[in-house]
C-alpha positions as CSV (number, residue, x, y, z in Angstrom):
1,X,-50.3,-15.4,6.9
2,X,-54.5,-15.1,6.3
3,X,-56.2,-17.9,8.2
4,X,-59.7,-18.7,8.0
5,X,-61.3,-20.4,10.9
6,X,-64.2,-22.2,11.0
7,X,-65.6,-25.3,12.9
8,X,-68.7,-27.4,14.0
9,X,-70.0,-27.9,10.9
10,X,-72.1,-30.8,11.8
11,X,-72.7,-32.5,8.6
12,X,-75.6,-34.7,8.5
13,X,-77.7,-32.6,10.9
14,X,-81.2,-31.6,11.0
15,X,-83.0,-28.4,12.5
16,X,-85.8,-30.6,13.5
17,X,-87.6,-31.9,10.7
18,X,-85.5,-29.7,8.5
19,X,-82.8,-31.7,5.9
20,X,-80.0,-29.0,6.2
21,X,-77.8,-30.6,3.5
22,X,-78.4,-28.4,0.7
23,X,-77.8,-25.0,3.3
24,X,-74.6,-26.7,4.4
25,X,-73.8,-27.6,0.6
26,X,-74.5,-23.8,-0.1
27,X,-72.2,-23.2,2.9
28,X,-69.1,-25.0,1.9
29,X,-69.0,-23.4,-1.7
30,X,-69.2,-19.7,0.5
31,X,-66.2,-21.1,2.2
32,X,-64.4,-22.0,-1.0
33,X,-65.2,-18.7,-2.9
34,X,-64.0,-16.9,0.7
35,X,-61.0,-18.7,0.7
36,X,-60.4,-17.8,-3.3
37,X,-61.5,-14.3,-3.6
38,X,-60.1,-13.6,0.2
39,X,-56.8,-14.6,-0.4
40,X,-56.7,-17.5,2.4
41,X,-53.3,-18.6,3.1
42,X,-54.7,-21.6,5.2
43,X,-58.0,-23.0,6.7
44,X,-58.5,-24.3,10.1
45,X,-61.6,-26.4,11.3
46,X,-61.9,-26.9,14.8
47,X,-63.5,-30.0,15.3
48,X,-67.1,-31.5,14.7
49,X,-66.7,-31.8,10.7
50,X,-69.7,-34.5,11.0
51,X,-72.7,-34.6,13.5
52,X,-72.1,-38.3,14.7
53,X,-70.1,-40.7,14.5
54,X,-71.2,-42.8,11.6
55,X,-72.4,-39.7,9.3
56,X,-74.7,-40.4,6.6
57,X,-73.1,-41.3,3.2
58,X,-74.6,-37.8,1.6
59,X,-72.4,-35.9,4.4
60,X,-69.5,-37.8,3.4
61,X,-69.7,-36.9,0.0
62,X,-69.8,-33.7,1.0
63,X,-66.7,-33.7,2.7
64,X,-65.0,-35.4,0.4
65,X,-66.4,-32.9,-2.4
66,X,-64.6,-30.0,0.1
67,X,-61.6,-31.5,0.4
68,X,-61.4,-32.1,-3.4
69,X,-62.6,-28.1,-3.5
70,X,-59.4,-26.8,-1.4
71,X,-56.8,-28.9,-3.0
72,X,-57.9,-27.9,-6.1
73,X,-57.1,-24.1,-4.8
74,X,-53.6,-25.2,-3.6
75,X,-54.6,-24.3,0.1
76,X,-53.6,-25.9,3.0
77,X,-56.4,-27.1,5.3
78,X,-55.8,-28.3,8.9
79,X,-58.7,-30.1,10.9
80,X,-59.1,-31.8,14.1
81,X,-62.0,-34.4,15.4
82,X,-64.7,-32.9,18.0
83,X,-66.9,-34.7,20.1
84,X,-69.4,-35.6,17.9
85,X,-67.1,-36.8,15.6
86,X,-65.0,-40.4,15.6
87,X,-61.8,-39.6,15.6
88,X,-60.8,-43.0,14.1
89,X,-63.0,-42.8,11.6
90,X,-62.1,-39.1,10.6
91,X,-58.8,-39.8,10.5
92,X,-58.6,-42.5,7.9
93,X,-56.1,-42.0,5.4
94,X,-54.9,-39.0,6.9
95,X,-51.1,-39.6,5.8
96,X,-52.3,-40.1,2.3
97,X,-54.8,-37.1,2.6
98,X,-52.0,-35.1,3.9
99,X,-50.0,-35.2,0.8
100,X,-52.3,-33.4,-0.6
101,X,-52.9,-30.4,1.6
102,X,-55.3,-31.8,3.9
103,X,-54.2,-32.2,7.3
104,X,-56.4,-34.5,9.7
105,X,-54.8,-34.0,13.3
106,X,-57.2,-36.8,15.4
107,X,-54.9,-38.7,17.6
108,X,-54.0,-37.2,21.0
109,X,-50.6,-38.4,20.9
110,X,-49.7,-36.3,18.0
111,X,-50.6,-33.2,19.7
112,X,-47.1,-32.0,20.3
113,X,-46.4,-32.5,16.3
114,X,-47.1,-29.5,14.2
115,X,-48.1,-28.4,10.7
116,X,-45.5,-26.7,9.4
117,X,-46.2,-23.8,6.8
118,X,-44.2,-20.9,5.3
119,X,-44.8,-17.6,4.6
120,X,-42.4,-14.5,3.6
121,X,-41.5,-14.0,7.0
122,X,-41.1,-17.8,8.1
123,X,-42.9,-20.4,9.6
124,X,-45.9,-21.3,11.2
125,X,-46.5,-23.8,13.4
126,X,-50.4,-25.4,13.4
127,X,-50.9,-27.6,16.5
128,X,-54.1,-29.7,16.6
129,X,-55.5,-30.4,19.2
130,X,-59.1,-32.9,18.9
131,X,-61.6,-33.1,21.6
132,X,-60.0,-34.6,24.3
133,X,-62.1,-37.3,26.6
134,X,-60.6,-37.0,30.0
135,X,-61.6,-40.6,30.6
136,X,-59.8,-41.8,27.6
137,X,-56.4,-40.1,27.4
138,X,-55.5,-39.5,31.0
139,X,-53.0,-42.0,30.5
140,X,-52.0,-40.7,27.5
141,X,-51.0,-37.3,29.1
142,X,-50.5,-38.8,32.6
143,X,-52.3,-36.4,34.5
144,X,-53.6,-37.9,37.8
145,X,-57.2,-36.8,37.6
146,X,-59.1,-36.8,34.8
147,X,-60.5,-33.6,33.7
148,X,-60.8,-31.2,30.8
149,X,-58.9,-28.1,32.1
150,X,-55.8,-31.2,33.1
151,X,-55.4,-32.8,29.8
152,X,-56.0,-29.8,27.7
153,X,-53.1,-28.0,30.4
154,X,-51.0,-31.8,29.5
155,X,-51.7,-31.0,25.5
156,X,-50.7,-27.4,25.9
157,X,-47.0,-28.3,27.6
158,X,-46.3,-30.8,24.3
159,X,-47.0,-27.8,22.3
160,X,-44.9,-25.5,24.2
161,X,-42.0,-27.8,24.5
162,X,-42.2,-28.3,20.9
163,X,-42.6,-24.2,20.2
164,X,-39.1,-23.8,21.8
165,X,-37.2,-26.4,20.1
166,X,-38.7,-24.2,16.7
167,X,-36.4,-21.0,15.2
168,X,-37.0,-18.1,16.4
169,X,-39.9,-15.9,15.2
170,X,-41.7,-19.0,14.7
171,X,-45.5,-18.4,15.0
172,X,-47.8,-21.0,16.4
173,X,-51.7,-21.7,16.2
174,X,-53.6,-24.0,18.2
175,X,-56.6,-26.0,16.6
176,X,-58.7,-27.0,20.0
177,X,-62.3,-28.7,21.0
178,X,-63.2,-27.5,24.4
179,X,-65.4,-25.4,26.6
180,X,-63.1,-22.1,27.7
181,X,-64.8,-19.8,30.3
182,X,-66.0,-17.3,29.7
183,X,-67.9,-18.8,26.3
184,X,-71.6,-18.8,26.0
185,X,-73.1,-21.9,25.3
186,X,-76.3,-22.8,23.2
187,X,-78.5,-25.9,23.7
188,X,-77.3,-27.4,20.5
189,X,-74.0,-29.0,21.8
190,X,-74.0,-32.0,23.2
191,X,-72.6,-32.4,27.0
192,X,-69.0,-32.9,27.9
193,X,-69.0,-32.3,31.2
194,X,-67.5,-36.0,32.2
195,X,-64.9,-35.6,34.7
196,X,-66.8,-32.6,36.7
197,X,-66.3,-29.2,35.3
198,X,-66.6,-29.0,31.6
199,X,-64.9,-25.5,31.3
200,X,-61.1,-24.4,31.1
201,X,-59.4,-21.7,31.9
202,X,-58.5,-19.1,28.6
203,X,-55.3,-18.8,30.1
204,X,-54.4,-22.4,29.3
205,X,-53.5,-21.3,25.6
206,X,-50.5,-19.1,26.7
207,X,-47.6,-18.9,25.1
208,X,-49.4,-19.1,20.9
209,X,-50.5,-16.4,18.9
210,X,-53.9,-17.5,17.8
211,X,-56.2,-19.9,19.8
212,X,-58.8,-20.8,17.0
213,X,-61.5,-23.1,19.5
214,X,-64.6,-25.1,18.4
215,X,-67.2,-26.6,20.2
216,X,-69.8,-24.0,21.3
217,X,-72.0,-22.7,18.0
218,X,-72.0,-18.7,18.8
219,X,-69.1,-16.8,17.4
220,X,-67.0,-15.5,20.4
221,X,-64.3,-13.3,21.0
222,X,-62.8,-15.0,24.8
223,X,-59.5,-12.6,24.5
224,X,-58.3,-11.3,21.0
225,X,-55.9,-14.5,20.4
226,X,-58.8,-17.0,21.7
227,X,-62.0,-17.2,19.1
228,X,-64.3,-19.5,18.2
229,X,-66.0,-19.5,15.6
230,X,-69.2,-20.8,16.3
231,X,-70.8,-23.4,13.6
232,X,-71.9,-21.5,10.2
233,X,-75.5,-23.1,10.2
234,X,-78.0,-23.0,13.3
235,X,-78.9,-26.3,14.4
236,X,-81.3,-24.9,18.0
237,X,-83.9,-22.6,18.6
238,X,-81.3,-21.0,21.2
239,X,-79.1,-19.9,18.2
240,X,-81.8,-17.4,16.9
241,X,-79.7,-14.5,17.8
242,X,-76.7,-15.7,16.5
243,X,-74.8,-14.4,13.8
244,X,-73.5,-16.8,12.1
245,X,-69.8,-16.1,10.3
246,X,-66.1,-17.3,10.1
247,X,-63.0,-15.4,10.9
248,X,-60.6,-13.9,8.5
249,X,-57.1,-14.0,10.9
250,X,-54.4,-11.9,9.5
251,X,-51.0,-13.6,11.7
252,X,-48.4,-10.7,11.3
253,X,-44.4,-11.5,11.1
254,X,-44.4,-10.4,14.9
255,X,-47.3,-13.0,15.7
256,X,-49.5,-9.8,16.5
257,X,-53.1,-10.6,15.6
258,X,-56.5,-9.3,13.5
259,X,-59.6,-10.6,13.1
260,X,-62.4,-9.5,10.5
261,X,-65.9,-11.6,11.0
262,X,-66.9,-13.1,7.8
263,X,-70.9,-13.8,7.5
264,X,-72.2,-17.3,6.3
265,X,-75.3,-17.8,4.3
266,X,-78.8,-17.5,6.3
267,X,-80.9,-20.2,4.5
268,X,-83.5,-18.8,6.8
269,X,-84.7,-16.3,10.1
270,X,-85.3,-18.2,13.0
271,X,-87.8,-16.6,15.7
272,X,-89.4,-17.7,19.0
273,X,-92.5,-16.5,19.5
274,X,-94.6,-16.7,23.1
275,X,-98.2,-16.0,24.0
276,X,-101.7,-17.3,23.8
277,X,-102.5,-18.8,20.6
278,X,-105.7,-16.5,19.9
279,X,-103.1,-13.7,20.6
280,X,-100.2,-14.9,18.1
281,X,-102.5,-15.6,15.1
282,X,-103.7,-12.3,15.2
283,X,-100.4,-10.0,16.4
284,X,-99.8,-7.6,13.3
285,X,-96.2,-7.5,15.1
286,X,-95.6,-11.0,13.9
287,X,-96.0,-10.5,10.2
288,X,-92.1,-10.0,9.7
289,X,-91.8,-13.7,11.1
290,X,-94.0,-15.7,8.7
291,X,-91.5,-16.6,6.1
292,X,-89.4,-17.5,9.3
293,X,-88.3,-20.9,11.1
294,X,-90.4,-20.6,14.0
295,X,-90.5,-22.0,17.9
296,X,-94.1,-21.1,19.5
297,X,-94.4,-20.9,23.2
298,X,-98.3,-21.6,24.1
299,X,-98.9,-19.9,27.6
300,X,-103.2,-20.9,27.2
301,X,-104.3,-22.3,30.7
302,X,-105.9,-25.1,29.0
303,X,-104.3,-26.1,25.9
304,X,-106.0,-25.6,22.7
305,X,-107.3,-28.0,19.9
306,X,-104.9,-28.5,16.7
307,X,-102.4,-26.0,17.8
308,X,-99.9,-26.8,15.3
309,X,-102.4,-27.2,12.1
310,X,-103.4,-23.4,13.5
311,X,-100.3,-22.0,13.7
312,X,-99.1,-23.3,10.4
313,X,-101.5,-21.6,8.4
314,X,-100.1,-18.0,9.2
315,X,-96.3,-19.8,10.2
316,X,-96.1,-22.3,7.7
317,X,-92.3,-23.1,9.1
318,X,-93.2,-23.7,12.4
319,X,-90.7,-26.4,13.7
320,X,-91.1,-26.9,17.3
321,X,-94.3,-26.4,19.9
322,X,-93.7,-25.7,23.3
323,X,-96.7,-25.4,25.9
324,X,-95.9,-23.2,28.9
325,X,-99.5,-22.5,30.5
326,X,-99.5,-19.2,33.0
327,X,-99.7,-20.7,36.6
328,X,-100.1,-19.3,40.1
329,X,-96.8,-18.9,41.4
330,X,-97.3,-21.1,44.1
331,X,-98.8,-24.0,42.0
332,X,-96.4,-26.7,42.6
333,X,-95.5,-27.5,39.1
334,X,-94.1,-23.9,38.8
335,X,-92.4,-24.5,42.3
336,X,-90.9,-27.8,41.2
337,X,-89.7,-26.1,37.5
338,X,-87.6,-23.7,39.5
339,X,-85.8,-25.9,41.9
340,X,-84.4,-27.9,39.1
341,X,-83.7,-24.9,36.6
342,X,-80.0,-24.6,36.2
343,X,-78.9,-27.6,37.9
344,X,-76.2,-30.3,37.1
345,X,-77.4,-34.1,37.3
346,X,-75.1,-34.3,40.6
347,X,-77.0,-31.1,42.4
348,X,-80.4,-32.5,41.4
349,X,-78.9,-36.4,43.1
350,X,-78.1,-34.6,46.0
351,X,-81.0,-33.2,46.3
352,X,-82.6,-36.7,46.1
353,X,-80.7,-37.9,49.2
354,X,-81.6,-34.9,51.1
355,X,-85.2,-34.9,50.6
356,X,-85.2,-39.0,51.0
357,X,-83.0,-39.4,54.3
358,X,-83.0,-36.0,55.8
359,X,-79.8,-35.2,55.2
360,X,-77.5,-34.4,51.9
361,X,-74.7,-36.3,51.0
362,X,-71.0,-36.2,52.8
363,X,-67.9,-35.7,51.1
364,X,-67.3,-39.4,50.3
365,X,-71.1,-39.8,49.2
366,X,-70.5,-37.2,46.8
367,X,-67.7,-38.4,45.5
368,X,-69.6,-42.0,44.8
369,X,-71.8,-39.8,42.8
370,X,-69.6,-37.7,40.5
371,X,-67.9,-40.8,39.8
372,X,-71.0,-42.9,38.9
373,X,-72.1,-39.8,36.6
374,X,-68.9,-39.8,35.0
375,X,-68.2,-43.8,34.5
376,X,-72.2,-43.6,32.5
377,X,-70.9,-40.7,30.6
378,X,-67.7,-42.0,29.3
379,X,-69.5,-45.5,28.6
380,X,-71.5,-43.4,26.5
381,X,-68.7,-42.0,24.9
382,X,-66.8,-45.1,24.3
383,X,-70.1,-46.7,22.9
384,X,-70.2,-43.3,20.5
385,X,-66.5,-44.2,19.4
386,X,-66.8,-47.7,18.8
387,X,-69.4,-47.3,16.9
């Protein structure tokens, strides 16, 4: 069976100031003539179909103009919720919408309950699996703590005990929304770190032949059966060495596994550029980027007059300004810069009650802490969802 997987398309989203509807548009009809001239069996969307909650009504029609697109070809689509998504919402009329082809899979509950499809050598068994908010479906999966790696672990036992009540020779993929380690994220996903540690192990997808994960936007191989795809489109500055594509998944009768990377439209380069401003409107280096989406880094020790109005006229796509002046090392902005790089919200409160009392928090303090991160985090969550 071909599969192609895809996810995190995000529609609705800017890139800045950018409208990317029409480059998404121009995405979906790449994904329709892939799945047509490719000879796709089935398609697979791993989670974040919109970029929030309540989409705008042009991203819907959008959707719905897919949806139409793929039914029309007579192949089966299966697609699960992701975090930015509402899963409610989503999943509207997904037992009428299944009749068709289109399978929504956004209820937890359901995640032991496959697609079934056929090919010449039997069936294969789709399990979706949406973005699962420890806070919310603990009970659901009755898992005592409530953290990613323990409800996706929960999930992953309904699928398993399912996969052995199925013929033998049946194949299986799992449709998932999670961080797996060993992925590399980009600063264009939002957070889901509630419930400490965001990331789960690879190994939690043992026992299926094809893992196919959404959620982080760079294309990544984390073993040959567990891929994401990454999002076709870039939506950060942090994606400008991305190469955005899909998978083409050829599932053989003995569940063995190949992968060809299918590219996705550029509707434009994307650079990041750093130096004085004098410096960047003169580099002859920097001609290949002036048709490009462009980040500037200012490093001037004082910061210059009109910057952007300046830049513009040689980058007339520059999106985002960033000022970074060169500093002493020991100038205490720098100093202060570095003690906070690369830590969580909990490391930085600790550090708090260290530097006010003298001494960092005990066991039971931190405890008090993790929790109070994680009950603002899922309020924002349940806010997101009910909206």
């Amino acid at each position: 069976m071909r599969l192609l997987h895809t996810s995190d398309w995000h529609l609705g989203r800017a890139f800045h100031r950018v409208n990317m509807l029409g480059a998404q548009a121009d995405f979906i009809g790449h994904l329709v003539a892939t799945v047509r001239e490719r000879g796709v069996d089935a398609v697979v969307v791993s989670g974040d179909v919109y970029d929030r909650a309540v989409p705008p009504l042009a991203a819907v029609e959008l959707f719905d103009d897919v949806l139409h697109r793929l039914a029309d070809l007579g192949v089966p689509t299966v697609m699960i919720s992701g975090n930015h998504d509402s899963a409610r919402r989503l999943g509207v009329g997904a037992g009428l919408i299944d009749r068709a082809g289109i399978h929504l899979r956004t209820e937890p509950s359901a995640c032991g309950t496959p697609v079934l499809l056929r090919d010449a050598f039997g069936d294969v068994a789709f399990y979706g699996l949406p973005y699962l908010e420890p806070a919310l479906v603990r009970d659901e999966f009755g898992v005592e703590k409530a953290g990613h790696e323990s409800v996706l672990a929960a999930a992953m036992d309904r699928v398993r005990a399912d996969l052995a009540t199925r013929a033998p020779g049946t194949r299986s993929v799992v449709l998932a929304h999670a961080f797996v380690t060993g992925g590399e994220a980009s600063d264009s996903e939002r957070d889901i770190t509630v419930g400490g540690v965001a990331a789960v192990p690879a190994g939690v997808f043992d026992g299926v032949d094809y893992a196919a994960l959404g959620h982080l936007h760079g294309s990544q191989t984390i073993t040959e059966r567990v891929r994401y795809s990454g999002s076709p489109l870039p939506y950060s500055f942090s994606e400008t060495d991305h190469r955005k594509s899909m998978w083409l998944v050829d599932l053989a009768a003995d569940g063995s596994v190949e992968a060809e990377r299918l590219d996705c439209p550029v509707p434009r380069a994307l650079a990041r550029i750093r130096g004085a401003l004098a410096d960047l409107l003169a580099d002859p280096e920097l001609a290949r980027h002036e048709e490009a989406w462009v980040e500037a880094t200012l490093t001037d020790a004082v910061r210059p007059a009109d910057p952007m109005a300046r830049l513009t006229e040689r980058f007339p796509h520059t999106l985002s300004l960033v000022f970074e002046p060169e500093r002493a090392p020991d100038d205490p902005d720098v100093s202060y810069a570095r003690r906070l790089a690369g830590r969580s919200d909990q490391q930085i409160a600790e550090d708090f009650v260290a530097h006010v009392r003298g001494a960092g928090p005990d066991e039971r303090e931190q405890a008090v802490l993790q929790d109070a991160f994680d009950t603002v985090r899922a309020d924002d969550t349940v806010r997101e969802v009910a909206r």
